[in-house]
PyMOL Python script that loads the backbone (N, CA, C, O; Angstrom):
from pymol import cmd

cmd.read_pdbstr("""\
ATOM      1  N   UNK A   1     106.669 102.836  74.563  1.00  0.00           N
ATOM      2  CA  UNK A   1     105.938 101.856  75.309  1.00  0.00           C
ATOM      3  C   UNK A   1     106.389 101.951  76.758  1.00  0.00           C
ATOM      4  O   UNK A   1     107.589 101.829  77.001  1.00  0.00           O
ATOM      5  N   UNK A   2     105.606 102.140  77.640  1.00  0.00           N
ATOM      6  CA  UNK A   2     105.877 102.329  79.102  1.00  0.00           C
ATOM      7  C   UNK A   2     105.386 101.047  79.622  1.00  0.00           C
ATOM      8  O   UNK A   2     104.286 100.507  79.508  1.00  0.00           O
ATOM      9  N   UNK A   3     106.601 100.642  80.297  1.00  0.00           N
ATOM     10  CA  UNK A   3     106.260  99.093  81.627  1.00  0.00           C
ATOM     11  C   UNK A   3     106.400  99.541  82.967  1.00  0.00           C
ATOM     12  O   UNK A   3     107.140 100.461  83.317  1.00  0.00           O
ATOM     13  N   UNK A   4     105.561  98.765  83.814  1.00  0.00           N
ATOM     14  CA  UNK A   4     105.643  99.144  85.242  1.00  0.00           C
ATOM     15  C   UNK A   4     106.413  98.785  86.057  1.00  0.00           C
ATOM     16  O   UNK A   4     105.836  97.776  86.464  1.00  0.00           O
ATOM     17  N   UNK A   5     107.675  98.887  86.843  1.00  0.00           N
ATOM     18  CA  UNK A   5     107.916  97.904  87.582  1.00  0.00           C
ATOM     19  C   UNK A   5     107.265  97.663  88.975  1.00  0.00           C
ATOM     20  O   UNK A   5     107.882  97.017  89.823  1.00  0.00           O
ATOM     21  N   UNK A   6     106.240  98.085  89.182  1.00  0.00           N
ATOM     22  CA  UNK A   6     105.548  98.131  90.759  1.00  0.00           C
ATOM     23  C   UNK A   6     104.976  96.592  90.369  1.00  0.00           C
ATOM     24  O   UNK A   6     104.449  96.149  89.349  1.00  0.00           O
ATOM     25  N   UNK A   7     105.363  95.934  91.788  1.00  0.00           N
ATOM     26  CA  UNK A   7     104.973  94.384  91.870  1.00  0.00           C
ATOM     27  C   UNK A   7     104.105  94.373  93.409  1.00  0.00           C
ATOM     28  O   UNK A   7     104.620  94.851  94.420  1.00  0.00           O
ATOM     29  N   UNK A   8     103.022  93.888  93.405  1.00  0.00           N
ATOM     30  CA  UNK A   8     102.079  93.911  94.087  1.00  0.00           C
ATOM     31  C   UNK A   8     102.572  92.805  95.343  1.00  0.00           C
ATOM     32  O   UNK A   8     102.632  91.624  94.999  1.00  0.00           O
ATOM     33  N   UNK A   9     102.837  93.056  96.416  1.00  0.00           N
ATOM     34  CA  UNK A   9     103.814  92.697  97.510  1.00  0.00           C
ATOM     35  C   UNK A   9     102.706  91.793  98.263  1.00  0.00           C
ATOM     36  O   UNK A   9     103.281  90.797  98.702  1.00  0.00           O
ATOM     37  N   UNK A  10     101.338  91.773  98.573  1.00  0.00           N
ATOM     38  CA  UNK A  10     100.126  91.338  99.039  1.00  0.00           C
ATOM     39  C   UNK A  10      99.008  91.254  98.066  1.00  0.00           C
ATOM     40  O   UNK A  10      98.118  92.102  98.140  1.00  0.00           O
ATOM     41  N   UNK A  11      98.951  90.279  97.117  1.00  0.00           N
ATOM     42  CA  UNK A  11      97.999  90.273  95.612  1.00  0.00           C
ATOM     43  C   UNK A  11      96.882  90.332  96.547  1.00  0.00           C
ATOM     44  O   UNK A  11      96.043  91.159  96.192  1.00  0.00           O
ATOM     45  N   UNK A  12      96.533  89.563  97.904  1.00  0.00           N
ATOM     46  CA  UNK A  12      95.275  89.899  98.593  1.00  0.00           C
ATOM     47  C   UNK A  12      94.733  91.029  98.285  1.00  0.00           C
ATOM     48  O   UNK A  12      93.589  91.222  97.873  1.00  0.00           O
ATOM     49  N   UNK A  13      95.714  91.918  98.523  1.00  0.00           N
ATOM     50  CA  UNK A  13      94.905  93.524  98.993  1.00  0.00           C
ATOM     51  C   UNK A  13      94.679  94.244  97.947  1.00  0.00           C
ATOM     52  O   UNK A  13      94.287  95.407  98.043  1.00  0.00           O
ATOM     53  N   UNK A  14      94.918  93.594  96.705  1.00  0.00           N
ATOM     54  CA  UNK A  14      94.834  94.473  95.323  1.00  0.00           C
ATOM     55  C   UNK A  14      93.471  95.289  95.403  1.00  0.00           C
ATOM     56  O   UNK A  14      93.414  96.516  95.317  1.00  0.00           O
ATOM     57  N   UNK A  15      92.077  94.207  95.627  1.00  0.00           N
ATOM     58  CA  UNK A  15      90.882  94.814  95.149  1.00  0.00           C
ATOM     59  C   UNK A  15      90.679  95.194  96.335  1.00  0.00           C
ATOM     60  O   UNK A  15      89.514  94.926  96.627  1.00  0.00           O
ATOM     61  N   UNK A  16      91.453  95.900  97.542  1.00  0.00           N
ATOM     62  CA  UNK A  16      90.598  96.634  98.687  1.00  0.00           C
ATOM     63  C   UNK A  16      91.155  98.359  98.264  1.00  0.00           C
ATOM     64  O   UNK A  16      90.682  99.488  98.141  1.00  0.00           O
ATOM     65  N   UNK A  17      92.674  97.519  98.143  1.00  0.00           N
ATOM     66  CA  UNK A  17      93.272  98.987  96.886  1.00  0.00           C
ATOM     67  C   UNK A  17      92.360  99.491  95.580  1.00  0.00           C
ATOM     68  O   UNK A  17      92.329 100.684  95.278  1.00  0.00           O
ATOM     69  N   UNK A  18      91.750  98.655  94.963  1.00  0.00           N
ATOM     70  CA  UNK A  18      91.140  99.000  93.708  1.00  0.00           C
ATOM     71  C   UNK A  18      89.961  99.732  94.358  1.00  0.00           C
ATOM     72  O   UNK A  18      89.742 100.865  93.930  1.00  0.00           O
ATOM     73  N   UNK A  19      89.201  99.274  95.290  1.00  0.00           N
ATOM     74  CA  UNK A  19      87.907  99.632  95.945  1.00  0.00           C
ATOM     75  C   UNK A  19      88.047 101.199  96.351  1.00  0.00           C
ATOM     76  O   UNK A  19      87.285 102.103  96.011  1.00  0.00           O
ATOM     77  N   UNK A  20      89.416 101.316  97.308  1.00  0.00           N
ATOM     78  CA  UNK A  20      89.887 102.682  97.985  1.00  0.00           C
ATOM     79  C   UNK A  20      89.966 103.728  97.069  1.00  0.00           C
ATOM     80  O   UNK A  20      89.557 104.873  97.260  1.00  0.00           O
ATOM     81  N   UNK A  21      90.517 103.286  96.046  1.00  0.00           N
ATOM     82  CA  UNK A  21      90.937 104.244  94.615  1.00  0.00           C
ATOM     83  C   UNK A  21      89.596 104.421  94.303  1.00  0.00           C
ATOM     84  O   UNK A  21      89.171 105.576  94.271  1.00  0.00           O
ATOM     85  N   UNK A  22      88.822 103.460  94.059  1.00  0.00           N
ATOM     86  CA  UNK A  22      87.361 104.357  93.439  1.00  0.00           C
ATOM     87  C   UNK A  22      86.665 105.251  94.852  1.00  0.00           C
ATOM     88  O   UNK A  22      85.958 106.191  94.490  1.00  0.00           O
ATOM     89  N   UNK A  23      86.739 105.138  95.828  1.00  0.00           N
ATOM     90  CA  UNK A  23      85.965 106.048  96.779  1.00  0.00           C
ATOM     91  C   UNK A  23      86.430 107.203  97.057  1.00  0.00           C
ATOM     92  O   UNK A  23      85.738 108.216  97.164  1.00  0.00           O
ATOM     93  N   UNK A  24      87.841 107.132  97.221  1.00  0.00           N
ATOM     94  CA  UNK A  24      88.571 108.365  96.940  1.00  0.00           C
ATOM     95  C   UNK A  24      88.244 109.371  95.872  1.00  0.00           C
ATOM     96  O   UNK A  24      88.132 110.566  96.146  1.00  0.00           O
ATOM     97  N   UNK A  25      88.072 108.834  94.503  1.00  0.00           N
ATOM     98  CA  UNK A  25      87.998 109.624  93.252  1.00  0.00           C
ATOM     99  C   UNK A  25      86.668 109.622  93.205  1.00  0.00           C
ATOM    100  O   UNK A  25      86.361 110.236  92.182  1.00  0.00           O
ATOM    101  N   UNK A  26      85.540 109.195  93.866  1.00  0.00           N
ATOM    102  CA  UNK A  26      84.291 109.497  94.111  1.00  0.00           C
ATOM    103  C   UNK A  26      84.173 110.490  95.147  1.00  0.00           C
ATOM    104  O   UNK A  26      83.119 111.116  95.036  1.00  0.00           O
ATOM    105  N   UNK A  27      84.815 110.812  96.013  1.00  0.00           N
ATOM    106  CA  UNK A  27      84.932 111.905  97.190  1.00  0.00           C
ATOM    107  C   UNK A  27      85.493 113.231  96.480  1.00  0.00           C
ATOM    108  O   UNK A  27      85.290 114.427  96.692  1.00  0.00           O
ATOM    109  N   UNK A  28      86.072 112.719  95.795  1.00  0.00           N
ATOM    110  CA  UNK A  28      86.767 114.347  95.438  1.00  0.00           C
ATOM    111  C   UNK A  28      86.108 114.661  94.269  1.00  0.00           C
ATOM    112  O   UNK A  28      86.261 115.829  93.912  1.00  0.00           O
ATOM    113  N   UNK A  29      85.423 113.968  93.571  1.00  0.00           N
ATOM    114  CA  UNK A  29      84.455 114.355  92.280  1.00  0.00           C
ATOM    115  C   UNK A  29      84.291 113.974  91.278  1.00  0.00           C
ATOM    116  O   UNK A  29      83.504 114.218  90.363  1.00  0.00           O
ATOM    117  N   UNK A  30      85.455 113.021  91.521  1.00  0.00           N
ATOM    118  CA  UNK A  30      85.570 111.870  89.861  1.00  0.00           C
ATOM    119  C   UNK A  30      84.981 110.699  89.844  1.00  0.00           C
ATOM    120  O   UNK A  30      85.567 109.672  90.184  1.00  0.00           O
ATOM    121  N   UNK A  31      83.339 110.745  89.308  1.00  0.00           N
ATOM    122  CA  UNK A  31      82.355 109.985  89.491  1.00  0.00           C
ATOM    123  C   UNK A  31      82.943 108.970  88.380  1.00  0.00           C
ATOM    124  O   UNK A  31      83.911 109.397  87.751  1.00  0.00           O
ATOM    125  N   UNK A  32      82.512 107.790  88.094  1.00  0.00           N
ATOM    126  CA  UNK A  32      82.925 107.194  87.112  1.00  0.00           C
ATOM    127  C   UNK A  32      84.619 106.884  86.674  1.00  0.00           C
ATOM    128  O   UNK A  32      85.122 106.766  85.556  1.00  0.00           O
ATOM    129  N   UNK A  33      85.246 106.810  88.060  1.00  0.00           N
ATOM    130  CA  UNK A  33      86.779 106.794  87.643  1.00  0.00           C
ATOM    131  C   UNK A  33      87.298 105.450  87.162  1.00  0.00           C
ATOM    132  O   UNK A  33      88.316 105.341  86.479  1.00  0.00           O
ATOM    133  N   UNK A  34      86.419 104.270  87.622  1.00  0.00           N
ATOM    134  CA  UNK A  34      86.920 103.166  86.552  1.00  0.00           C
ATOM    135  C   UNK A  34      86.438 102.853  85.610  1.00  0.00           C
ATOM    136  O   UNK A  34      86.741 101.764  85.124  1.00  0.00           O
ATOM    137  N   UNK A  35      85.505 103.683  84.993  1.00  0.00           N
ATOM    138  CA  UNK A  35      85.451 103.859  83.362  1.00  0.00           C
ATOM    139  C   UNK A  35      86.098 104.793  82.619  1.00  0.00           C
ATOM    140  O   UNK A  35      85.952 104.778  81.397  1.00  0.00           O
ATOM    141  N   UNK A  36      86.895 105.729  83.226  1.00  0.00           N
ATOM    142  CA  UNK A  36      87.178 106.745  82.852  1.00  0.00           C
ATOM    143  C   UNK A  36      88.200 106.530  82.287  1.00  0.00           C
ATOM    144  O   UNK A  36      88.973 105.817  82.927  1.00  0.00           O
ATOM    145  N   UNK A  37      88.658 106.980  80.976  1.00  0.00           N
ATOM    146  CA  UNK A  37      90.263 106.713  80.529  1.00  0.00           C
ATOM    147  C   UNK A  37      91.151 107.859  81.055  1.00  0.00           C
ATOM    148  O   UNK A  37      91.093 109.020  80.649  1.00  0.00           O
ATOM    149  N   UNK A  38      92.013 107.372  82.049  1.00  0.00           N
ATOM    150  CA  UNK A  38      92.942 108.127  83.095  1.00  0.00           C
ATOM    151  C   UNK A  38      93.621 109.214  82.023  1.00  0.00           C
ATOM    152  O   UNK A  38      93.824 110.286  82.593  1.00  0.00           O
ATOM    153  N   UNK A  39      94.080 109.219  80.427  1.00  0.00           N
ATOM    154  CA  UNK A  39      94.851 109.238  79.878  1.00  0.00           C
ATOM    155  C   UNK A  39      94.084 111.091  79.738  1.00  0.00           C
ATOM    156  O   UNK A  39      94.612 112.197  79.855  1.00  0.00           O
ATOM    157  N   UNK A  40      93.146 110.804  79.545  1.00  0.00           N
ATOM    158  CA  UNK A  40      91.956 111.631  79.016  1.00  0.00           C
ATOM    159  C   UNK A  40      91.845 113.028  80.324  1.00  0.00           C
ATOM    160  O   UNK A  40      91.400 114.141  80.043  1.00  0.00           O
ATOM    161  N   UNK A  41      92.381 112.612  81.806  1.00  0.00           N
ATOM    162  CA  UNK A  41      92.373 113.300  83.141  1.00  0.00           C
ATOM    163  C   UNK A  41      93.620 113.989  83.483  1.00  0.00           C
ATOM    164  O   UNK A  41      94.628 113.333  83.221  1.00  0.00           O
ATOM    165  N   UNK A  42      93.844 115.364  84.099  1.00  0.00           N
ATOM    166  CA  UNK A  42      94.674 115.949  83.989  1.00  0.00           C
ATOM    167  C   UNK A  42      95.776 114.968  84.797  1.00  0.00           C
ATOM    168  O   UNK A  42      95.506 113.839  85.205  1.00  0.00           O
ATOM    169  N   UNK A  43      96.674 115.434  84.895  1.00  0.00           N
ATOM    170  CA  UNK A  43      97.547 114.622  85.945  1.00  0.00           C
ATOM    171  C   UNK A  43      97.596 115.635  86.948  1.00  0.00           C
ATOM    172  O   UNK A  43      98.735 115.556  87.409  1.00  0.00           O
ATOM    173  N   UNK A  44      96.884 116.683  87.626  1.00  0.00           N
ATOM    174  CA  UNK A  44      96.566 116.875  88.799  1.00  0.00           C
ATOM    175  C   UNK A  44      95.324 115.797  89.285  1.00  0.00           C
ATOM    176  O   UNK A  44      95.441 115.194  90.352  1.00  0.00           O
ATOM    177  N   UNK A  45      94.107 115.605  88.395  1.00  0.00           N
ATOM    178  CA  UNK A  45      92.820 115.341  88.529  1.00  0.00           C
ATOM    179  C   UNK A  45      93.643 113.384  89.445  1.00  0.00           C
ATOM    180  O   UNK A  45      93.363 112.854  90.521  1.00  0.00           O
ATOM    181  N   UNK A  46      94.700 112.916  88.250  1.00  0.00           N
ATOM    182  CA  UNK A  46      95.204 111.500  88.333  1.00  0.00           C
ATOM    183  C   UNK A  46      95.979 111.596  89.900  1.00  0.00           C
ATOM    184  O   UNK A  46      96.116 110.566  90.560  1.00  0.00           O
ATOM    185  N   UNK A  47      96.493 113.005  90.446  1.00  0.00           N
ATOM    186  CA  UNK A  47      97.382 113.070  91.048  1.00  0.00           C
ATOM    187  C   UNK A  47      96.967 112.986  92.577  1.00  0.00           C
ATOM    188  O   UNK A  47      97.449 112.313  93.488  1.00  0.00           O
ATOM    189  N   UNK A  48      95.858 113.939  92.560  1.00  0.00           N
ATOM    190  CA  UNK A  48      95.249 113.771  93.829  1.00  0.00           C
ATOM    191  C   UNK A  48      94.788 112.617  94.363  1.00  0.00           C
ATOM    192  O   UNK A  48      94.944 112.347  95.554  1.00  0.00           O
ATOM    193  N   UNK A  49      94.234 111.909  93.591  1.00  0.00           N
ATOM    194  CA  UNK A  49      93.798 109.917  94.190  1.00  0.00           C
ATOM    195  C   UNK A  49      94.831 109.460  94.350  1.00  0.00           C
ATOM    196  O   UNK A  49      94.802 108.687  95.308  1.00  0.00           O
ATOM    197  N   UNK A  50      96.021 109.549  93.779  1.00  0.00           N
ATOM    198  CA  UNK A  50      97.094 109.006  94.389  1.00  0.00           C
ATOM    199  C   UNK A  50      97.556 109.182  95.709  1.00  0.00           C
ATOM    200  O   UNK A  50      97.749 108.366  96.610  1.00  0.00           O
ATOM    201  N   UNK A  51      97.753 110.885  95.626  1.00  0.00           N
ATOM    202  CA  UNK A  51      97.517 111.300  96.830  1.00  0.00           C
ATOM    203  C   UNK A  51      96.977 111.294  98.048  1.00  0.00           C
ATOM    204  O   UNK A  51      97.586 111.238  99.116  1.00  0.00           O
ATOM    205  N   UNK A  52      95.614 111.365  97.845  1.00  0.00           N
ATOM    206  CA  UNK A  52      94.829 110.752  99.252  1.00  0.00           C
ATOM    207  C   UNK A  52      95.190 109.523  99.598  1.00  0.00           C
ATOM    208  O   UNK A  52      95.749 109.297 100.671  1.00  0.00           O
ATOM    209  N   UNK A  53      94.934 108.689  98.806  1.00  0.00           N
ATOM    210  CA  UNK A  53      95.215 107.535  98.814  1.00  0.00           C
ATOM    211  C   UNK A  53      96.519 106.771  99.505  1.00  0.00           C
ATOM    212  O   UNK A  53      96.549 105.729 100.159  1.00  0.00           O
ATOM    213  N   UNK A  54      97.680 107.759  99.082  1.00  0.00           N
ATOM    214  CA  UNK A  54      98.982 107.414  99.942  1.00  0.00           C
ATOM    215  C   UNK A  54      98.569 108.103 101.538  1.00  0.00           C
ATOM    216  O   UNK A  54      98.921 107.336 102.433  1.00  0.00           O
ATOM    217  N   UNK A  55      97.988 109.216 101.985  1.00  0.00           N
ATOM    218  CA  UNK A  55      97.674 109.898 102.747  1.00  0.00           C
ATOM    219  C   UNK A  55      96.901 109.159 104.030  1.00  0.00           C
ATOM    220  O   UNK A  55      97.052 109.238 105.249  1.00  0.00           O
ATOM    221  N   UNK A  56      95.793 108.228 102.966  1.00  0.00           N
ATOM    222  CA  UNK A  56      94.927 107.298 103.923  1.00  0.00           C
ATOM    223  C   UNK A  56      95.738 106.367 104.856  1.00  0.00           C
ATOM    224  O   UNK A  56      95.783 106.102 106.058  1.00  0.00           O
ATOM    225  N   UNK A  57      96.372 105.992 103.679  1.00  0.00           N
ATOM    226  CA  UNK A  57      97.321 104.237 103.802  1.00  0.00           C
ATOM    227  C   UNK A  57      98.259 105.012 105.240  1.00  0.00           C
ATOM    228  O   UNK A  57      98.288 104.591 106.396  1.00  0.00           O
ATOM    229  N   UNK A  58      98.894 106.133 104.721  1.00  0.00           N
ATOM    230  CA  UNK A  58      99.902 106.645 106.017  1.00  0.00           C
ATOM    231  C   UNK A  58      98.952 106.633 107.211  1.00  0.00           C
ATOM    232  O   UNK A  58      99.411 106.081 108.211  1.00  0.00           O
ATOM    233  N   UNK A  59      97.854 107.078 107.294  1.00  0.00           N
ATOM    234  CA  UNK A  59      97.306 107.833 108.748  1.00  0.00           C
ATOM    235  C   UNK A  59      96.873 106.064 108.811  1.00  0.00           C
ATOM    236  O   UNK A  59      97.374 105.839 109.913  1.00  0.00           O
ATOM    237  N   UNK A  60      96.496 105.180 108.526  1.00  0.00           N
ATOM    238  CA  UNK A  60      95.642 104.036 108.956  1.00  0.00           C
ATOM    239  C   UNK A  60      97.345 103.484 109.107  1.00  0.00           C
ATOM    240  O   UNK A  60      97.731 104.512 109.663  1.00  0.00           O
ATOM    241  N   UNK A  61      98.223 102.889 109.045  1.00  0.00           N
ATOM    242  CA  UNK A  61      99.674 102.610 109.860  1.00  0.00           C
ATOM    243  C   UNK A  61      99.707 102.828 110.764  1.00  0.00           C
ATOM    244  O   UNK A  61      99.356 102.165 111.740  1.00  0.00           O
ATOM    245  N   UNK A  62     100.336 104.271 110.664  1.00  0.00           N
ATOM    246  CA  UNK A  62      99.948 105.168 112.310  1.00  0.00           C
ATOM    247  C   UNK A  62      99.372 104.670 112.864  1.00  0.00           C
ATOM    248  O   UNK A  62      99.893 103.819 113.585  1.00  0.00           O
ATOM    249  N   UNK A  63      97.894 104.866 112.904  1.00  0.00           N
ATOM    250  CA  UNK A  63      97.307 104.170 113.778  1.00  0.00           C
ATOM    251  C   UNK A  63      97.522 102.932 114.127  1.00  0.00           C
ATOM    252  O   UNK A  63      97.104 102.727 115.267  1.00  0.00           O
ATOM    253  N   UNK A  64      98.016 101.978 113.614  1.00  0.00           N
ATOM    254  CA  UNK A  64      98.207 100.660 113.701  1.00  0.00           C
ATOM    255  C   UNK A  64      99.008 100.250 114.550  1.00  0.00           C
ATOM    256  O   UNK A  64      98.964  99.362 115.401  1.00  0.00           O
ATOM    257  N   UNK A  65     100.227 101.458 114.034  1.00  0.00           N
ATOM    258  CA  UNK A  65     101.390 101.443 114.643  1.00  0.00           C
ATOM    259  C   UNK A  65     101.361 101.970 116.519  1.00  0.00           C
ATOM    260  O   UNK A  65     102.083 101.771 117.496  1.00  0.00           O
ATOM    261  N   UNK A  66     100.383 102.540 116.299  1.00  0.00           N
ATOM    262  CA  UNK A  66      99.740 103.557 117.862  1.00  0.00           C
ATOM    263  C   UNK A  66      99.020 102.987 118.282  1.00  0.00           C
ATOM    264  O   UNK A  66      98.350 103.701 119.029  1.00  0.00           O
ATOM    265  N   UNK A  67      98.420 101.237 118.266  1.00  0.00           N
ATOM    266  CA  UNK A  67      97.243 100.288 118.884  1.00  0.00           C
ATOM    267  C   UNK A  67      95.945 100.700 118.672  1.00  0.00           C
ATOM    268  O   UNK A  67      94.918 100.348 119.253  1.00  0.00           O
ATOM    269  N   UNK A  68      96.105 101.483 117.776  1.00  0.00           N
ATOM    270  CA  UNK A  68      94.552 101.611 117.842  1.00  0.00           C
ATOM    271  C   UNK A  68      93.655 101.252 116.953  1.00  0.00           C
ATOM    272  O   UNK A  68      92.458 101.431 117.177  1.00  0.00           O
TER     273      UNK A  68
END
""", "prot")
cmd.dss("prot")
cmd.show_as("cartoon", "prot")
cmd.util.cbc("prot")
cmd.orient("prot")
């Protein structure tokens, strides 16, 4: 049995996170990713949305961090 310990630091931003995760995995080709059982997807296919996804979050900081 696997538990998570990731605790959601801003519950606000959960569903802009949930939103990002599906456009991401719609950009790269994984139509249907919140019906999809993740379990069923390679863990490259799982790996890359993570990926971008951390990728986005970094470059939109930056910027934040840079006034813009």
């Amino acid at each position: 049995m696997s538990s998570s310990n990731n605790k959601t630091v801003v519950p606000a931003a959960k569903a802009a996170l949930n939103q990002m995760k599906l456009e991401i995995a719609n950009e790269i080709g994984l139509s249907n990713y919140d019906s999809v059982d993740k379990g069923n997807l390679t863990a490259r296919q799982n790996g890359y949305v993570g990926g971008y996804m951390t990728k986005k979050l970094v470059e939109m900081a930056e910027q934040q961090m840079a006034g813009k």
